[in-house]
C-alpha positions in Angstrom: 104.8 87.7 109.7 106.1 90.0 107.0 104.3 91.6 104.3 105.8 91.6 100.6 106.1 94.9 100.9 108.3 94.8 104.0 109.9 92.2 102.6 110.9 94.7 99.8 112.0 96.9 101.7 114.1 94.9 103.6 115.8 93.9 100.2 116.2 97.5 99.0 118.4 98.0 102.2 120.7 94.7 102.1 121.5 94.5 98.7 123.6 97.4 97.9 126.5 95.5 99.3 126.4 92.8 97.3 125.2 94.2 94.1 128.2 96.5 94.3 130.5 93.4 95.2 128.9 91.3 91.9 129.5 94.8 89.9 132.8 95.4 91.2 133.8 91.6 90.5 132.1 92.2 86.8 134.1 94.9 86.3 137.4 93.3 86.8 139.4 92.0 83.9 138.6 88.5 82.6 142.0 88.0 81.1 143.5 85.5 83.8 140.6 83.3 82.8 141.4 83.8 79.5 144.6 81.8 79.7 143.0 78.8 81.8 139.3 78.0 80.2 138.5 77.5 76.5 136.9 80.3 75.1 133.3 79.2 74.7 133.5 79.0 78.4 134.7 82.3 78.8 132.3 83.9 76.4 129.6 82.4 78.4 130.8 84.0 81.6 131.3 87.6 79.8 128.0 87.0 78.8 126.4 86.0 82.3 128.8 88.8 83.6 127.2 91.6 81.0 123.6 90.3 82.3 124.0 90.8 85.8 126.1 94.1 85.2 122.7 95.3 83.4 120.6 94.1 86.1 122.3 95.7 88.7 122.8 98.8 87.2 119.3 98.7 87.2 118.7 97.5 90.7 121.1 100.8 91.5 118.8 103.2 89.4 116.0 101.9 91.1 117.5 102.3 94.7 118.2 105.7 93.8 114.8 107.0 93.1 113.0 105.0 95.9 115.9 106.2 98.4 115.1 110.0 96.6 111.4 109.6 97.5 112.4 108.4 101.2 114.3 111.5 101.5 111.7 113.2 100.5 109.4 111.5 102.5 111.4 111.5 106.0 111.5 115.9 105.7 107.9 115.7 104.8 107.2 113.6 108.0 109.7 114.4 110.7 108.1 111.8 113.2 109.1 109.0 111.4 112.7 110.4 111.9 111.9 109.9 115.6 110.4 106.5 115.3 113.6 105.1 112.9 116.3 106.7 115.7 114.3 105.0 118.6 114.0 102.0 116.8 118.1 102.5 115.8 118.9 103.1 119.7 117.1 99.6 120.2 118.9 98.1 118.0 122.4 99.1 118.2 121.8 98.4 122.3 121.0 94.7 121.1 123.9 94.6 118.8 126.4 95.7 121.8 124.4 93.2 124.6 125.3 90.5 122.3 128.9 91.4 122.1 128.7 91.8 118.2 130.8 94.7 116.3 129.2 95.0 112.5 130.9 97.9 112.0 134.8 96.0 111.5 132.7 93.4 109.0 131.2 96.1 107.0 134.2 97.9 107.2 136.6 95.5 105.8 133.3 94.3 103.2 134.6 97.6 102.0 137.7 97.0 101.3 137.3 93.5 99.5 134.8 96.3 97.2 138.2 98.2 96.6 140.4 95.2 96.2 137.6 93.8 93.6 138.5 96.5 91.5 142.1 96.4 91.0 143.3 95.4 87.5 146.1 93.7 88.2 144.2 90.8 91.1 144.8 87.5 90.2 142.0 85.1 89.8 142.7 83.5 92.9 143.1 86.3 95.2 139.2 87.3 93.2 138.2 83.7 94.5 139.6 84.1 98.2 137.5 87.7 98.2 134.4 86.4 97.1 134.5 83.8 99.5 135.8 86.3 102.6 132.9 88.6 101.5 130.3 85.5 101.5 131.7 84.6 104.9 130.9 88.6 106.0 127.8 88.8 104.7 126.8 85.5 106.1 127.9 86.5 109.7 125.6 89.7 109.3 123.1 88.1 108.1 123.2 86.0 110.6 124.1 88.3 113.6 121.0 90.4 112.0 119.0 87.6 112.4 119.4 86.6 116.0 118.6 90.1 117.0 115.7 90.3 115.0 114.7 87.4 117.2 114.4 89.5 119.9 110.0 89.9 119.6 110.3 93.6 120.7 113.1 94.1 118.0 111.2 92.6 115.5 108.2 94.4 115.9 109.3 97.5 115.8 111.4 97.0 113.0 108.3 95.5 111.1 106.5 98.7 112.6 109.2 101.1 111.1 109.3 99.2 107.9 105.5 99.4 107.4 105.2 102.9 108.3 108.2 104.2 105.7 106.9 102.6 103.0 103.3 103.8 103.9 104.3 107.2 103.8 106.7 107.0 101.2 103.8 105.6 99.0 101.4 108.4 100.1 104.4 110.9 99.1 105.1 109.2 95.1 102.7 107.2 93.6 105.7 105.4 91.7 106.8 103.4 94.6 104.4 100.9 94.6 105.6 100.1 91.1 109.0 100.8 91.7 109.0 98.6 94.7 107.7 95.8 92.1 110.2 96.5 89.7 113.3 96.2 92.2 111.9 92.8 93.2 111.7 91.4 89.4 115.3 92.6 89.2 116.3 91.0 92.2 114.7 87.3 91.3 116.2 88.2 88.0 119.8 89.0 89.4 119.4 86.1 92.0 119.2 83.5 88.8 
């Protein structure tokens, strides 16, 4: 079983992608909508839209000083570097025995992020991309999860997950908190 703080950590890692995705999507014009909802509607979703935009600006400020203090951390304690590339060897062997290739999904989970961002995207090309990038991320998610089914997987990536954030804790004092703080965003960004 998982600790919170694991869990944490675990969350710090997989949501860059789609807090980028709901900022990139954000970002992009509302003015197709304009034309087909009244406007209290589209107030309201400017307004959910602005909300999320400041929550994950702040989820991104966050990442940015705990993935500063890992850095920090990982030159301060070069064995750990050793224990995360063993732990990546197992891993990525997994990923190949079971025929997956995460590297063409993240790739073109990439691209939708580019697409996203395009001023002139109509509203239901933005609909197909959200739903290709759900259908990406769920396949990771999933792929992710049947290798983290493997018990020797799983322990060592609880093991390597445990021992970062131990360190990185002993190396800045403002993790802890910072740890706390990304999860309140993320409940608050999930809502």
């Amino acid at each position: 079983m998982q600790t919170k703080t694991s869990n944490l950590k675990t969350k710090l890692l997989k949501l860059a992608a789609p807090v980028a995705l709901a900022c990139a999507f954000a970002a992009a014009p509302t003015v197709a909508m304009a034309q087909d909802a009244p406007n209290a509607s589209v107030v309201a979703s400017q307004k959910i839209t602005a909300e999320q935009q400041h929550v994950a600006a702040e989820i991104g400020k966050i990442q940015q000083e705990l993935a500063a203090i890992r850095v920090k951390t990982l030159k301060a304690n070069p064995q750990l570097i050793t224990e995360m590339k063993a732990y990546e060897t197992a891993f990525n062997n997994k990923v190949k025995a079971m025929g997956y290739q995460p590297e063409k999904l993240i790739k073109r989970a990439q691209e939708i992020q580019v697409e996203a961002t395009k001023k002139d995207i109509s509203n239901d090309k933005r609909t197909e991309l959200i739903k290709e990038f759900t259908t990406i991320r769920t396949t990771l998610e999933k792929q992710q999860r049947s290798i983290l089914n493997d018990p020797a997987i799983s322990k060592q990536d609880k093991q390597v997950q445990d021992d970062v954030i131990d360190a990185m804790k002993k190396q800045d004092s403002k993790t802890t908190d910072l740890l706390k703080q990304l999860d309140q965003l993320v409940m608050q960004f999930k809502k």
